[in-house]
C-alpha positions as CSV (number, residue, x, y, z in Angstrom):
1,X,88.4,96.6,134.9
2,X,85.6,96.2,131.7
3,X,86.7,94.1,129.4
4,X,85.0,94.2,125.5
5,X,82.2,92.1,126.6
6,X,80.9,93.9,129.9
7,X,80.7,97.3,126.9
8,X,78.7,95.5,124.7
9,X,74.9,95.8,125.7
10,X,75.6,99.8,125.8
11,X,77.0,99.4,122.5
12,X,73.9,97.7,121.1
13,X,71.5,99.9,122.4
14,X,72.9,103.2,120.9
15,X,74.0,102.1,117.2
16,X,75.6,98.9,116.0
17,X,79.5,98.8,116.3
18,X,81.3,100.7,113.9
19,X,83.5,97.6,112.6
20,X,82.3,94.3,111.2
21,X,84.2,92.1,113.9
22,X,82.9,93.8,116.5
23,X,79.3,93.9,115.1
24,X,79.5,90.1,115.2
25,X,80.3,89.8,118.2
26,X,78.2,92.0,120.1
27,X,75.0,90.3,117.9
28,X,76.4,86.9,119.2
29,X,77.1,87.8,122.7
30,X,73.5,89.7,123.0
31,X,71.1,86.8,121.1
32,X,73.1,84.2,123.4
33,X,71.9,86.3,126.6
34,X,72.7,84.2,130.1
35,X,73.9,81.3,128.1
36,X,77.2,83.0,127.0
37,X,78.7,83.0,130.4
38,X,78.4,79.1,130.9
39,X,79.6,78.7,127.7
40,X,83.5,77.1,128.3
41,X,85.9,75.3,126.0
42,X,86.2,71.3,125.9
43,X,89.3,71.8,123.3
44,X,91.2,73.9,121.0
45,X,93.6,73.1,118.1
46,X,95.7,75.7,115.9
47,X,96.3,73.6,112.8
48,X,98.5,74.5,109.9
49,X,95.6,75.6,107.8
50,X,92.5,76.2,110.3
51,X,92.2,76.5,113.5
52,X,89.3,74.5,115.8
53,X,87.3,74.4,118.5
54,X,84.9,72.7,120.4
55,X,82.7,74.2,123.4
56,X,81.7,71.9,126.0
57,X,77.9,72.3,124.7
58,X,79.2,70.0,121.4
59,X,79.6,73.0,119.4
60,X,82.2,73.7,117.0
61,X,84.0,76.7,115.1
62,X,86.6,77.2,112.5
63,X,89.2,79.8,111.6
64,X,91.7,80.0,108.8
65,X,94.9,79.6,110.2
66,X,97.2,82.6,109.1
67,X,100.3,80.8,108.5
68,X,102.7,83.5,107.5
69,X,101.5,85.5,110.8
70,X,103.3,81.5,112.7
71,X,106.9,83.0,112.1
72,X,106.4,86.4,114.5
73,X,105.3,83.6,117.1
74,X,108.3,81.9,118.2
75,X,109.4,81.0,121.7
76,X,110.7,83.9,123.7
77,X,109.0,86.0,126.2
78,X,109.0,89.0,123.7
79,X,106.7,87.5,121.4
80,X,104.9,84.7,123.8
81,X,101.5,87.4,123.0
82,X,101.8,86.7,119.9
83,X,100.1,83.3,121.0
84,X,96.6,82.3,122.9
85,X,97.5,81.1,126.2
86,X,98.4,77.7,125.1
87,X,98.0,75.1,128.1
88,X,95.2,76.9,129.7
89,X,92.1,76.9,126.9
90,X,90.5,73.8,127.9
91,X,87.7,74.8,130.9
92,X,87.8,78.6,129.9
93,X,84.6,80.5,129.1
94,X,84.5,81.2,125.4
95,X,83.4,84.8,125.9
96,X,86.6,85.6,127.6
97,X,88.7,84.5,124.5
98,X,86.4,86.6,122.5
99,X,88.7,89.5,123.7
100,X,91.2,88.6,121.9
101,X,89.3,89.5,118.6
102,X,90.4,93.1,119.1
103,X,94.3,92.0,119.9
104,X,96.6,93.0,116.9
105,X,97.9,89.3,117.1
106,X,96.7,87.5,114.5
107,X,97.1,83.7,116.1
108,X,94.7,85.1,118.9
109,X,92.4,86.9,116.8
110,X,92.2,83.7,114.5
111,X,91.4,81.7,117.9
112,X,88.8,84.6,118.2
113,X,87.1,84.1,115.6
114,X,86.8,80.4,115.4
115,X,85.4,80.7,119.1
116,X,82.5,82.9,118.0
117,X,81.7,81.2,115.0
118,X,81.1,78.1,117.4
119,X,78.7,80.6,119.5
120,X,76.7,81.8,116.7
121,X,76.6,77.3,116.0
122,X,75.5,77.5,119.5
123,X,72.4,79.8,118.7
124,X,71.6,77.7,115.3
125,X,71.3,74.5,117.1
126,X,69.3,76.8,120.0
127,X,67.3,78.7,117.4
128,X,67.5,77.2,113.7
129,X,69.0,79.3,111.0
130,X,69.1,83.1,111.2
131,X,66.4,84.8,110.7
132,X,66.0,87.2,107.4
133,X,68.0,85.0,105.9
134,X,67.5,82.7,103.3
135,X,69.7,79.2,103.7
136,X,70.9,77.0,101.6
137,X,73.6,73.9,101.4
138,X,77.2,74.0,99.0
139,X,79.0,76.1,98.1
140,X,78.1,80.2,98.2
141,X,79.7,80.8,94.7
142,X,77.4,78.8,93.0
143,X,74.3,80.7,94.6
144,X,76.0,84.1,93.3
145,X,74.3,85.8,90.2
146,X,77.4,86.3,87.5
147,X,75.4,87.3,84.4
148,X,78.1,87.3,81.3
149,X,80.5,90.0,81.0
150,X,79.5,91.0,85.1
151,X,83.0,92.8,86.3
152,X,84.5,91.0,89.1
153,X,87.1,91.4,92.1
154,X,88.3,88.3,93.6
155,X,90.1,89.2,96.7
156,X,92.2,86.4,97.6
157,X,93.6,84.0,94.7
158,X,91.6,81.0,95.4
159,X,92.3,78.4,92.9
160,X,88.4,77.0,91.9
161,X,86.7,80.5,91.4
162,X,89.6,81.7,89.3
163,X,89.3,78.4,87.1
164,X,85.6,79.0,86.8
165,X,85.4,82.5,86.3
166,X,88.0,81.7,83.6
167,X,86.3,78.5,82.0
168,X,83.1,80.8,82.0
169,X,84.9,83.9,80.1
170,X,84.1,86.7,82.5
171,X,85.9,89.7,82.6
172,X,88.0,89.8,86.6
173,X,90.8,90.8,89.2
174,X,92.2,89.0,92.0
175,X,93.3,91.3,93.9
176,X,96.0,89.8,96.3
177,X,99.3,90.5,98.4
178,X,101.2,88.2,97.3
179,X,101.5,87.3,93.5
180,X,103.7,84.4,94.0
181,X,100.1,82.3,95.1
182,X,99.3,82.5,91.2
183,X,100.0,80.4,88.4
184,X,101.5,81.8,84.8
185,X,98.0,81.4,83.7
186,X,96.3,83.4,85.9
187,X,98.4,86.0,86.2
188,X,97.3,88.3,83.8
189,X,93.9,88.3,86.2
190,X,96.5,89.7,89.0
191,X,96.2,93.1,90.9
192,X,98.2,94.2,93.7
193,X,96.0,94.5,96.8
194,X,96.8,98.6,96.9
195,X,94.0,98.5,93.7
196,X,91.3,98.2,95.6
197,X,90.0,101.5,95.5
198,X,90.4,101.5,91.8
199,X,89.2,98.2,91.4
200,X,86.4,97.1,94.0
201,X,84.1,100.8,93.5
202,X,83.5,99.2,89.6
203,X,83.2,95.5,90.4
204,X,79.3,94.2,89.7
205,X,80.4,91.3,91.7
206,X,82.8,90.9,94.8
207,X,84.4,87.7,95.9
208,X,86.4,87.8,99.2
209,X,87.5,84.8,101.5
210,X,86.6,85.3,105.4
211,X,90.2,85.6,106.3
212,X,89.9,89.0,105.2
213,X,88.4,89.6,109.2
214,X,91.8,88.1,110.2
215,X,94.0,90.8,108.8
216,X,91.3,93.8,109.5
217,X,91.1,94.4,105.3
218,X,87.4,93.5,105.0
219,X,86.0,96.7,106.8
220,X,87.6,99.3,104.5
221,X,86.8,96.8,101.6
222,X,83.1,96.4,101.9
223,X,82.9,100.3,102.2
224,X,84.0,100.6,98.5
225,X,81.5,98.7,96.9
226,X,79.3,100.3,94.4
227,X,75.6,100.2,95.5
228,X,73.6,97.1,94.2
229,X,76.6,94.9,93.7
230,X,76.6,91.6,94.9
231,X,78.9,90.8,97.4
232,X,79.6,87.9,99.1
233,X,81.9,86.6,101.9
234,X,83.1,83.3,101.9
235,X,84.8,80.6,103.6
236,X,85.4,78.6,107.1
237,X,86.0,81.9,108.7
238,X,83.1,83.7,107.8
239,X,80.7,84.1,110.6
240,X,77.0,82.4,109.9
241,X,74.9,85.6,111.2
242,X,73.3,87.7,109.1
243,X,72.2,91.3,109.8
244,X,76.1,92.8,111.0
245,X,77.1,91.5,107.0
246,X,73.6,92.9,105.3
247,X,74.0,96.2,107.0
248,X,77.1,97.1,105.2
249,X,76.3,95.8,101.9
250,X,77.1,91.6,101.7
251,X,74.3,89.6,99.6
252,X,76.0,86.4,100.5
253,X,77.8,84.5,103.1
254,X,79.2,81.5,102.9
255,X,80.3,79.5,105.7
256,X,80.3,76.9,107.2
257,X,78.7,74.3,110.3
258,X,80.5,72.0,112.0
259,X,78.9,68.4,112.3
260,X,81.6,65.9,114.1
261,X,83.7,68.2,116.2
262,X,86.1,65.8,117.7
263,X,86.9,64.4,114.1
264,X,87.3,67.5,112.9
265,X,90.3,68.2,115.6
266,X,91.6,65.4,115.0
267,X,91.6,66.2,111.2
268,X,93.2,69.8,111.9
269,X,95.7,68.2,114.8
270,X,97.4,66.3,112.1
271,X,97.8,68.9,109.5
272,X,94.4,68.2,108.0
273,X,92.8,71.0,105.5
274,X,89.5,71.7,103.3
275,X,90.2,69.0,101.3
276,X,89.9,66.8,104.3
277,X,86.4,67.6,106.0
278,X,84.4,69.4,103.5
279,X,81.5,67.2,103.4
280,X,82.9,64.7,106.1
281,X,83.0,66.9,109.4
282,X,82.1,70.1,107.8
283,X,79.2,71.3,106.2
284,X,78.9,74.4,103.7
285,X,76.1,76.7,104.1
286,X,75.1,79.8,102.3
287,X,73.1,82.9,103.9
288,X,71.5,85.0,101.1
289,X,70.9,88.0,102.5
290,X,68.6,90.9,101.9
291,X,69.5,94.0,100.1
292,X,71.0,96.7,101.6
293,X,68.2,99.3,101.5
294,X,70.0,102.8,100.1
């Protein structure tokens, strides 16, 4: 039986995939060639607020950890999918787990995802950065052009670009699920996530975390932004390759590279978040990205 990966070269040479995920993954899979299938896991841990792995070549991934998707995962054979074959990760090829990035679990897909971004780490310590794309360290927010009074859509309430884009007086929404992640003073920047397709189509700027590819949002997103915006993913999850994001309208990524895998683990293992290995284990790294020619 074919699984995702034996479809992709036929995939590639007709059009590129119709969703972002899989566009990332067949890129990956296809600039890694013969190398891919060697490729196996050394270890994997699903922390409370990422999830990380390390390949037996000494590269590492991350993944946000979806923690309220934990509670559909308890421990009974009805719901045992719900988790990635824990036990039996170590010495596994890394493209088989990529199969799981189609799986409407989102624990798997989350182990996924951190397993390709540690493949497309593979090809930048192969290769060098990715081509077309210009690179640069910190933070991607501070490599995005606001000018004053720019509209923007935050999708996600993430506490340090809401208290910039407040200190700096510029008009936004954050549009998000739940509003119970926002304080009484950033409230009146709140929009339930079912605005979007008021919201996002008149944005001059949008904002949205990686763990938008966890819960399958980020597709139907990036379709409603208005031509010319600037639009930039950001976070752990984000995937560092460049043309599957420019070709549907991203100007920015913002990801990151890991630098001491087995620290990093360790970090995650004992409840360890951003706060912990942002410039310890874990690099940030921005991909500005060409224009999306209309």
């Amino acid at each position: 039986m074919k699984t995702a990966n034996d479809m992709i070269p036929s995939r590639m040479a007709d059009c590129p995939p119709a969703t972002l995920l899989a566009d990332l993954h067949a890129t990956v899979v296809e600039r890694l060639g013969a190398e891919a299938e060697s490729l196996t896991f050394e270890r994997a841990v699903l922390g409370i607020f990422f999830t990380g792995v390390k390949l037996a070549n000494g590269a590492g991934g991350l993944c946000a950890t979806p923690i309220k998707s934990v509670p559909e995962a308890v421990c009974c054979p009805s719901s045992a999918k719900a988790m990635p074959i824990p036990g039996k990760i170590a010495g596994r090829k890394a493209v088989q787990v990529l199969d799981d990035l189609y799986r409407p679990q989102d624990l798997r897909r989350t182990l996924a995802i951190a397993t390709l971004n540690a493949l497309a780490e593979t090809l930048w310590m192969r290769d060098g950065g990715p081509a077309g794309a210009e690179v640069s360290d910190g933070d991607a927010f501070d490599a995005l052009v606001i000018p004053p009074g720019a509209r923007v859509a935050l999708v996600g309430a993430f506490p340090p670009y809401m208290r910039e884009l407040r200190r700096r007086g510029q008009p936004f929404h954050v549009l998000e699920m739940d509003p119970a992640t926002l304080r009484p003073e950033e409230m009146p920047f709140y929009a339930s996530a079912d605005r979007a397709p008021e919201l996002v189509p008149k944005a001059d700027v949008f904002i949205t975390t990686g763990t938008t590819l966890i819960n399958g949002t980020l597709d139907g997103l990036l379709r409603l932004l208005r031509p010319g915006a600037e639009a930039a993913v950001i976070g752990p999850t984000a995937t560092l390759i460049a043309e599957p994001f420019a070709r549907r309208g991203v100007t920015a990524v913002g990801g990151t590279r890991v630098r001491a895998p087995d620290e990093l683990l360790e970090l995650l293992a004992e409840g360890g978040s951003g706060y912990h290995f942002f410039g310890k284990t874990v690099e940030r790294v921005t991909l500005r990205l060409p224009p999306l020619q209309q």
